[in-house]
C-alpha positions, 0 to 999 in steps of 0.5 A, spaced: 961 095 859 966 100 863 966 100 870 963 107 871 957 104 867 956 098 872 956 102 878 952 108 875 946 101 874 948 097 880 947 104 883 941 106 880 944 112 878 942 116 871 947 119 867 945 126 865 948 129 859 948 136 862 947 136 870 940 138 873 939 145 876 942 146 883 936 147 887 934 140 884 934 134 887 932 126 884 931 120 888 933 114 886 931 111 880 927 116 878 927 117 871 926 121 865 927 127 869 932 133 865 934 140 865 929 142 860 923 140 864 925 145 870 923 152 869 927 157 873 928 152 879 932 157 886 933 157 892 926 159 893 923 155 888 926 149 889 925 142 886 925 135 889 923 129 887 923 123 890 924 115 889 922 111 884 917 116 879 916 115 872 916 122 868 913 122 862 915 126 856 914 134 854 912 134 863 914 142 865 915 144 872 915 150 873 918 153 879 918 159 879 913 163 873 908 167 876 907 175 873 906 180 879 899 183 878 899 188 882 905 192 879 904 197 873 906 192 869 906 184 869 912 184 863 919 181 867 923 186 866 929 184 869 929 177 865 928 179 859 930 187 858 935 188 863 939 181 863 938 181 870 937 175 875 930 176 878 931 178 885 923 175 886 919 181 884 919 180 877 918 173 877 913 169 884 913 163 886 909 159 891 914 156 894 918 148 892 916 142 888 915 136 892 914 130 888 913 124 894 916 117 892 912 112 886 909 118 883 907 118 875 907 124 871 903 123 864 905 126 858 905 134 857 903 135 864 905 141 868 906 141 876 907 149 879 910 151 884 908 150 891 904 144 889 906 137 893 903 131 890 904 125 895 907 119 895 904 113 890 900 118 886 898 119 878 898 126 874 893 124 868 896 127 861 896 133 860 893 136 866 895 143 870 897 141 877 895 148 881 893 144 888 897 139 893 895 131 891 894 127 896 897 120 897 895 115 892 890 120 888 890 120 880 888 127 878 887 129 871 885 135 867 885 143 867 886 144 873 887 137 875 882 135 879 881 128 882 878 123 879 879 118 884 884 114 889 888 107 887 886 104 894 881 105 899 884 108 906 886 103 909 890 100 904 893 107 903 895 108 910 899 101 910 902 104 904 904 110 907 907 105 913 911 100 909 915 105 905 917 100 901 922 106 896 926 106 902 928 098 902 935 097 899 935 094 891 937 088 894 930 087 898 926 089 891 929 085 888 929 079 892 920 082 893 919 083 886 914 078 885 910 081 891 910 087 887 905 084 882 900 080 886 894 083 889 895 090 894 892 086 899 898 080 900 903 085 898 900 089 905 900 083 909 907 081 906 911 087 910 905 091 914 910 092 921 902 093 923 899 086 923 892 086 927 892 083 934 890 078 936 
């Protein structure tokens, strides 16, 4: 195994074969994540995705892919007709992706733009996610609505509040075990907010 390669792992960084658009970014370790999954990304409709997401196969964000309606016609002239970049009127955006951190994509899944789906929660195969997510929530369908929330409230606040994407690889790994026990333990392991008493 080559230097580059070792320090790509050791890293936790991926190698592309072709490079992401400019206005997206990946947090560490995230994966599955290529070019051809971004649909028109820009400076208006940017995409960031945080740490630790697994994206499945076949997942389209679409970043910027609305038709104007109120125009005489809803045709991209300026993509298709004209080879023009858009300047915004012929395609829309809501406004940037946000993909929080420990996030799971399901297959075929579709996120549009200026939709934020939280930090630790799960996109069902094949939903369409029109609305934001909250942390924690598993939604499914189309549109995607909530089916139900990981951990009650208090176990997602405490969640929230350790943070654990953000601890060196160093400490995950030294963790790891914890990762596998019951919530509970996990939160009682490193919650910084212990009850008094």
């Amino acid at each position: 195994m080559g230097f580059a390669r070792k320090l790509r792992i050791k890293l936790g960084l991926r190698r592309d074969k072709e490079a992401l658009p400019r206005f997206a970014t990946v947090g560490r370790w995230t994966y599955n994540i290529e070019p051809k999954k971004i649909y028109r990304c820009g400076e208006h409709s940017a995409l960031r995705i945080g740490a630790f997401c697994s994206i499945a196969d076949e997942v389209l964000f679409m970043c910027s892919a609305n038709h104007p309606t109120s125009l005489v016609s809803t045709f991209p002239f300026k993509v298709h007709m004209t080879k023009e970049e858009p300047d915004g009127a012929d395609l829309l955006t809501n406004g940037p992706i946000e993909i929080g951190n420990d996030v799971w994509i399901g297959r075929r899944a579709i996120i549009m733009p200026g939709v934020r789906v939280g930090d630790g929660a799960v996109v069902g195969a094949g939903a369409i996610v029109t609305k934001d997510v909250a942390p924690y929530a598993i939604v499914a369908g189309n549109p995607a609505k909530l089916i139900r929330y990981r951990f009650d409230q208090s176990q997602i606040e405490s969640l929230l509040a350790i943070r654990w994407w953000n601890w060196s690889d160093e400490k995950i790994r030294a963790e790891q075990a914890s990762f596998f026990g019951p919530i509970d333990e996990f939160i009682d392991a490193h919650s910084t907010l212990r009850p008094q008493g």
